[in-house]
Structure formats: structure tokens, C-alpha cells
PLY file of the C-alpha trace (Angstrom):
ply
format ascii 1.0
element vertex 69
property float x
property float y
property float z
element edge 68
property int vertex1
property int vertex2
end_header
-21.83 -52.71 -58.69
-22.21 -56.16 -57.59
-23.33 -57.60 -54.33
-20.80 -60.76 -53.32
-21.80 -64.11 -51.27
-18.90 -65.91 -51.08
-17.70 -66.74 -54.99
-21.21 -65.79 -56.36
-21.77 -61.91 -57.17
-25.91 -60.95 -57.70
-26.82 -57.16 -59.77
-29.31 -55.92 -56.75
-28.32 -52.29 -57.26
-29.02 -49.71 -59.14
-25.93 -46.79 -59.16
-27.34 -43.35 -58.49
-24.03 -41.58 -57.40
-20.50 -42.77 -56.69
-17.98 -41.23 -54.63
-14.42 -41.69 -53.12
-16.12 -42.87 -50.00
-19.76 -43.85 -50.34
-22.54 -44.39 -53.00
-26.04 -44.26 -53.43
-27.70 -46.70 -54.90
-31.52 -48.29 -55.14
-32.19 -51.43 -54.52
-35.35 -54.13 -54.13
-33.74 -55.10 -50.93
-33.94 -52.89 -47.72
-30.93 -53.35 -46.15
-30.73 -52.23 -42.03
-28.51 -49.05 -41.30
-25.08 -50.42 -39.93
-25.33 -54.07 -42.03
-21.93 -54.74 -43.64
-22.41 -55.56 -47.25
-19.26 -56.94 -49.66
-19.64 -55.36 -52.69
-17.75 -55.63 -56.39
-17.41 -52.12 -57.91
-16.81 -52.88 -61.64
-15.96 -49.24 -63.55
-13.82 -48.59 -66.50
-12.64 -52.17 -67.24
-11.44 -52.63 -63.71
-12.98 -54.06 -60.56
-12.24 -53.76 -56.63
-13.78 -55.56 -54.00
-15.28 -53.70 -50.91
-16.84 -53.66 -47.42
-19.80 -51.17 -47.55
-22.13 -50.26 -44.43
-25.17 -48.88 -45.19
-25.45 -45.66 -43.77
-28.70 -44.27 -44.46
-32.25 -44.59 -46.59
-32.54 -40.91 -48.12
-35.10 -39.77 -50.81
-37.12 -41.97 -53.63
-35.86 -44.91 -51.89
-32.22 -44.96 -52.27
-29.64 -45.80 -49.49
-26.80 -44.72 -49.09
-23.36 -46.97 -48.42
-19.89 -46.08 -47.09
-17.53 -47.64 -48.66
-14.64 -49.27 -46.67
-11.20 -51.09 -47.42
0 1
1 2
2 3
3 4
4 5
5 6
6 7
7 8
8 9
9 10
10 11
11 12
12 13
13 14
14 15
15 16
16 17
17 18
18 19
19 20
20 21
21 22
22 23
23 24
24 25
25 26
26 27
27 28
28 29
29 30
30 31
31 32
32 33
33 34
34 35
35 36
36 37
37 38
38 39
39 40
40 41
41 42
42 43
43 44
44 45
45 46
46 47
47 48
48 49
49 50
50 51
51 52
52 53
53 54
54 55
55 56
56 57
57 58
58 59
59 60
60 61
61 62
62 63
63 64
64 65
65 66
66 67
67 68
């Protein structure tokens, strides 16, 4: 899973769980609950662009995104 600014993608996270609708991930960054992130989701020799918004820090420093269209 990549993080995308514009056409450069960055590897900030680290994929705990991923789910129809949201993942968890870990990341150096702290991102604030409610900031839209566009993500890359690469998985199985395909990939899919997203908007995520982060919906909440939970345990050992993960966070947790919702995934949108």
C-alpha cells in the first residue's frame, strides 16, 4: 500500500489488516483523524487507487483508514 502525491507514490505504511472497507496499518507519520489520504493498494498483481480517511489511532500505534471510492 502506497501513499500517492500527485504522480509520485512513497511506502509509509506498514499493512497490519485489510478489509473490504478499511485497513490498519502503522506508519512513521501521524496522520489527524478525518485527513483524506490517496492511497495505491497493490495486491495480487493488481492495483486500485483510493481515497482513505483516517478513522482512528488504536493499539501499538496503528491507525486505522476507511477506505473510500
Amino acid at each position: 500500500m502506497l501513499l500517492v502525491d500527485g504522480d509520485k507514490t512513497t511506502d509509509v505504511f506498514e499493512l497490519i489488516e485489510l478489509g473490504d472497507a478499511a485497513v490498519t496499518v502503522r506508519s512513521p507519520f501521524l496522520f489527524e483523524i478525518g485527513e483524506e489520504l490517496k492511497l495505491r493498494i497493490e495486491q495480487d498483481g493488481d492495483s486500485r487507487d483510493v481515497v482513505a480517511r483516517v478513522r482512528a489511532h488504536v493499539a501499538n500505534g496503528a491507525t486505522e483508514l476507511e477506505l473510500g471510492q
